[in-house]
N, C-alpha and C positions, 0 to 999 in steps of 0.2 A: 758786712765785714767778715773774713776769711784769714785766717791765719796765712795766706801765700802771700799776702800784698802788706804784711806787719813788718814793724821794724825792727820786731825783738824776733821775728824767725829766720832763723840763721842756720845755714849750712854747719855742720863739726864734721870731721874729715876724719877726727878718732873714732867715732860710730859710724860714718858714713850714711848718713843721713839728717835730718833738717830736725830743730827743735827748740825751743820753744826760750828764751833768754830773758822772759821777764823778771825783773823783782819780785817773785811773790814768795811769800811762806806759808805752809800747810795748811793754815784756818783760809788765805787768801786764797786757795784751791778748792779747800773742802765747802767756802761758800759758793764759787764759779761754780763747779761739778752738779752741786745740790740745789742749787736755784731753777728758776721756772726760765727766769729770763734768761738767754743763753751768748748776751753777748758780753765780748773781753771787756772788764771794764779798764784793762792794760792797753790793747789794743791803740798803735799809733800808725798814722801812713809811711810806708816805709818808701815814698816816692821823696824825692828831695827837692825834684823841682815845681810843687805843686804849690809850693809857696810862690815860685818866680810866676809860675802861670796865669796867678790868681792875681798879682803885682799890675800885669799887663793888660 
């Protein structure tokens, strides 16, 4: 899992550049950051048809 294929990572066009749109607050970062394990536990597939896929 890669933040380019998430659904919370989104283009802003006021910075010009891609970033990061989950719900987290400070403690919810300062555990991600500091942990061993390093994956999002936000992390959702930002593919929409992956559910249809799976369907058929």
């Amino acid at each position: 899992m890669n933040c380019e294929s998430c659904a919370f990572y989104v283009y802003d066009e006021d910075y010009d550049e891609y970033l990061c749109t989950a719900n987290m607050d400070q403690d919810d970062y300062a555990h991600l950051m500091l942990s061993d394990y390093r994956q999002c536990p936000f992390w959702r597939n930002g593919d929409e048809y992956a559910v249809v896929r799976h369907q058929i």
